[in-house]
C-alpha positions in Angstrom: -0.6 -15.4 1.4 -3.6 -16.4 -0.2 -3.4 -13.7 -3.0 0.2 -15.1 -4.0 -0.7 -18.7 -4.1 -3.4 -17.4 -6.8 -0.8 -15.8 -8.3 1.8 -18.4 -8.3 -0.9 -20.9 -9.6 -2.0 -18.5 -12.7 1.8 -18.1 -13.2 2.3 -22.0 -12.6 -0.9 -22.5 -15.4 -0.3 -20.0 -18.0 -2.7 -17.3 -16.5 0.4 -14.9 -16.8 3.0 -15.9 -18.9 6.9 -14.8 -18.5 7.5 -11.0 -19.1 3.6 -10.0 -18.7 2.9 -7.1 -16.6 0.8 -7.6 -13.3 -1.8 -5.0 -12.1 -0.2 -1.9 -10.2 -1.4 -2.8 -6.6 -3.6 0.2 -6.7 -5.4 -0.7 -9.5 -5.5 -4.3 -8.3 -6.9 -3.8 -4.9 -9.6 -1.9 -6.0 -10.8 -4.1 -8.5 -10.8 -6.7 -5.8 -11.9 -4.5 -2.8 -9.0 -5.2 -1.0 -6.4 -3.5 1.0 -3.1 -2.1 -1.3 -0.6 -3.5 1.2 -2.0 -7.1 1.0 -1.1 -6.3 -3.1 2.1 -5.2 -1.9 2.6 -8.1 0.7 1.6 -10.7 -2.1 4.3 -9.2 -5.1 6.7 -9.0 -2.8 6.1 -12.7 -1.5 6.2 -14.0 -4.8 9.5 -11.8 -5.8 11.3 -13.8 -3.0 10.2 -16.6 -4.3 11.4 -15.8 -8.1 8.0 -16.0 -9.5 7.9 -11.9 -10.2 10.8 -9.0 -10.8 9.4 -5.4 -9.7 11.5 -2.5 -11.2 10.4 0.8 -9.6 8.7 3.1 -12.0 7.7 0.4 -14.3 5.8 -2.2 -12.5 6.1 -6.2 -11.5 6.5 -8.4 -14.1 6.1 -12.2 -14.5 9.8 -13.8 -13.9 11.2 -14.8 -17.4 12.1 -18.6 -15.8 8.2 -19.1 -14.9 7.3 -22.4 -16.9 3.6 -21.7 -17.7 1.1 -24.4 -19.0 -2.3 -23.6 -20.0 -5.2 -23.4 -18.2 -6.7 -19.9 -16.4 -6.5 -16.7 -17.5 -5.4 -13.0 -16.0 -7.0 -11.0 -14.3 -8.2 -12.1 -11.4 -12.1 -11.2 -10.8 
């Protein structure tokens, strides 16, 4: 839960802007030294929500309705 409410925040701020492409959850958990299903857990948390779309073979993408501002950036260290 954690993870996604970072997520949603960056999305919320302008981190990642509409149509950018997250992190496979691979890559992502290593770079954080995390576990790949808490990736999972969190992109699939924030898809309910609306705040991602995942398409199979391609990756999760920032929802084109997210209404970023500015402040952080992507990634996540």
């Amino acid at each position: 839960a954690q993870l996604a409410d970072v997520i949603s925040e960056l999305i919320a701020t302008g981190g990642l802007v509409p149509g950018e492409k997250l992190p496979p959850s691979r890559e992502l958990a290593t770079r954080l030294g995390i576990n790949r299903n808490t990736i999972s857990n969190a992109y699939e948390e924030l898809a309910k929500a609306g705040r991602v779309r995942s398409h199979v073979g391609q990756g999760t993408f920032v929802s084109e309705r997210a209404e970023p501002s500015t402040r952080m950036r992507w990634p996540v260290t």
